[in-house]
C-alpha positions as CSV (number, residue, x, y, z in Angstrom):
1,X,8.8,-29.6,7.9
2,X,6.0,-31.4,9.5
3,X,6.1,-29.9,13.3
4,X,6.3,-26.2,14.3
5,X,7.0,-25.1,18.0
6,X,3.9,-23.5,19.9
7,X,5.6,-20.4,19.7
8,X,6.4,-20.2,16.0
9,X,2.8,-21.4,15.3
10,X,1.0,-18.4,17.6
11,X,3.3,-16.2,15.4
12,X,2.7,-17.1,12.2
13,X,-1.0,-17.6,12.9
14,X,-0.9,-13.7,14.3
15,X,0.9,-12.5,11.2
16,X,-1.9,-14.0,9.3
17,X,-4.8,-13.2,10.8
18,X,-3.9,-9.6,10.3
19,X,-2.8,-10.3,6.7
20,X,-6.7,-11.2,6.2
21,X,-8.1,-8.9,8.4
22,X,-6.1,-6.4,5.7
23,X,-7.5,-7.7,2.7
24,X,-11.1,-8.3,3.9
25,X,-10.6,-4.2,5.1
26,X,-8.8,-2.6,2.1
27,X,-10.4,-0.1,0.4
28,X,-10.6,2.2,-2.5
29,X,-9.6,5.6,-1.9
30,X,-8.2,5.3,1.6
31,X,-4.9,6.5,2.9
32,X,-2.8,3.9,2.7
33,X,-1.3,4.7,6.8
34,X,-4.8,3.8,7.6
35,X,-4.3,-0.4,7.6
36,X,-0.7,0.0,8.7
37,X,-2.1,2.0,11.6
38,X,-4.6,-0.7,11.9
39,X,-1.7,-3.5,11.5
40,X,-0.2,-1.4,14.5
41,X,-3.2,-1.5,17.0
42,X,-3.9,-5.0,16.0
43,X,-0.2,-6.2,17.0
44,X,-0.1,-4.0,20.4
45,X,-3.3,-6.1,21.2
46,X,-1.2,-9.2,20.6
47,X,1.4,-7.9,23.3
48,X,4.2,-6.4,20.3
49,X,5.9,-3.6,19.9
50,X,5.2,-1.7,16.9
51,X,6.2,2.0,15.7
52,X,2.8,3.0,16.7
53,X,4.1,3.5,20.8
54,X,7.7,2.5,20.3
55,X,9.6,4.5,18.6
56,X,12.4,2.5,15.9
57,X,11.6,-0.7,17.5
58,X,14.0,-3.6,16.9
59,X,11.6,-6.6,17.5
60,X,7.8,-7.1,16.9
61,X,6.8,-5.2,14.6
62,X,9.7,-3.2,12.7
63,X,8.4,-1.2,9.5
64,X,5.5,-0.2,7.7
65,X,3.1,-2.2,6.2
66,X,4.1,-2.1,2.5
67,X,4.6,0.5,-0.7
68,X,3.8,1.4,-3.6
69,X,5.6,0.1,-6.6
70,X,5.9,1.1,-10.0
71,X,8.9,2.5,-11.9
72,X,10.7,2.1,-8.7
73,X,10.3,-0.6,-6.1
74,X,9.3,1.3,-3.6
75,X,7.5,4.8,-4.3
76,X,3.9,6.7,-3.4
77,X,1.7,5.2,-1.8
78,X,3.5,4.9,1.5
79,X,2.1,3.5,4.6
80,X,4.2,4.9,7.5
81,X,2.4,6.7,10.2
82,X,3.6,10.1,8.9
83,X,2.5,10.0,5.2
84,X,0.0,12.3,4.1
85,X,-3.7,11.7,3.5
86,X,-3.2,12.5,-0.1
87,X,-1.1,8.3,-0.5
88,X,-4.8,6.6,-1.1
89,X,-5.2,3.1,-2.5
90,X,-6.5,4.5,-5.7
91,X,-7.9,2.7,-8.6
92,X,-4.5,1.4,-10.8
93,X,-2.2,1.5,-8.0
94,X,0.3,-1.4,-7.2
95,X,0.9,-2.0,-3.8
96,X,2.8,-4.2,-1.6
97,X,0.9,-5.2,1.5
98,X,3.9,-7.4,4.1
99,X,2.9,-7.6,7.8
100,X,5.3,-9.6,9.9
101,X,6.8,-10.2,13.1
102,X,10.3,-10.4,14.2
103,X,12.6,-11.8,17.1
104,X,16.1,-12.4,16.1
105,X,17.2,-12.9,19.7
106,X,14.5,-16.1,19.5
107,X,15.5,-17.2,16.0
108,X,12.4,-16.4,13.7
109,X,10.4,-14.2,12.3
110,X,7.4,-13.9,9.5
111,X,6.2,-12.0,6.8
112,X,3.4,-12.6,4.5
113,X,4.2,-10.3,1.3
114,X,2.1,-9.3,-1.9
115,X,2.1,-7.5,-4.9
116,X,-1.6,-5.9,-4.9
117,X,-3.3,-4.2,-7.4
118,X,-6.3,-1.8,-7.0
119,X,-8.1,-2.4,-9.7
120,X,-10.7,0.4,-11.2
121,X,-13.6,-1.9,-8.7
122,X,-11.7,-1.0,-5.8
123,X,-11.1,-4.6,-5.5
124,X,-7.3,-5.4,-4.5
125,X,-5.9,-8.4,-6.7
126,X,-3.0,-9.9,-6.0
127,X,-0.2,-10.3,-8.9
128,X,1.4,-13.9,-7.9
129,X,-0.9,-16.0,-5.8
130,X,0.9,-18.4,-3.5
131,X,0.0,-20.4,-0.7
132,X,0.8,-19.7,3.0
133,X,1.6,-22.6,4.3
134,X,3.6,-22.7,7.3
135,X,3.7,-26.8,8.7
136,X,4.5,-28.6,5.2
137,X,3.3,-31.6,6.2
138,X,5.5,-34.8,5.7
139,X,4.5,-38.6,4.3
140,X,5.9,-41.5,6.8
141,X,8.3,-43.8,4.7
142,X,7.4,-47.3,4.5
């Protein structure tokens, strides 16, 4: 609370300036592996690994970008680099979109996850709005 190392900040601030890039980008009827692709070549820019180049990486980037969810938690749409064309962000769907970064051998990590739905505009909503807040800042005592 109230201070976050240099470090920590650039990571967070990385994880979410690819979190808005994704929802200014998202679109109706396109493959889903397209933003996590996107998520990939926007992270390698940053200097992370990502499943894009490395293959099973175990820091930077580690798994897809999200899922669909429905009956199940996690079902069609996928996002990983190998699903088909046919996993779009259709009108109805519920999707999770979760970019983060990871480095357990530094101690932290990030992930900014939501629950999306595409509704029949093609405009994604999200379910349970939240705020991002990393630095919670803190009141001096008197």
């Amino acid at each position: 609370m109230g201070y976050a190392t240099p470090e920590a900040q650039e990571l967070f601030d990385q994880v979410k300036d690819i979190y808005d890039k994704l929802m200014d980008n998202f679109d109706l009827n396109t493959p889903f592996k397209h933003y996590h692709k996107m998520t990939c070549e926007y992270y390698e820019s940053k200097g992370h690994k990502t499943p894009l180049n490395t293959k099973a990486p175990v820091d930077g980037y580690v798994h897809s970008l999200g899922h669909g969810v429905g009956l199940n938690i996690h079902e069609r749409p996928f996002s990983s680099l190998t699903s088909s064309d046919d996993q779009r962000l259709a009108p109805g769907v519920v999707i999770t979109s979760e970019p983060g970064l990871y480095y357990p051998e530094k101690g932290m990590g990030f992930r900014i996850e939501d629950t999306l739905w595409v509704r029949p505009d093609g405009k994604m909503e999200i379910l349970a709005d939240y705020p991002y807040d990393f630095v919670l800042p803190m009141k001096k005592w008197k």
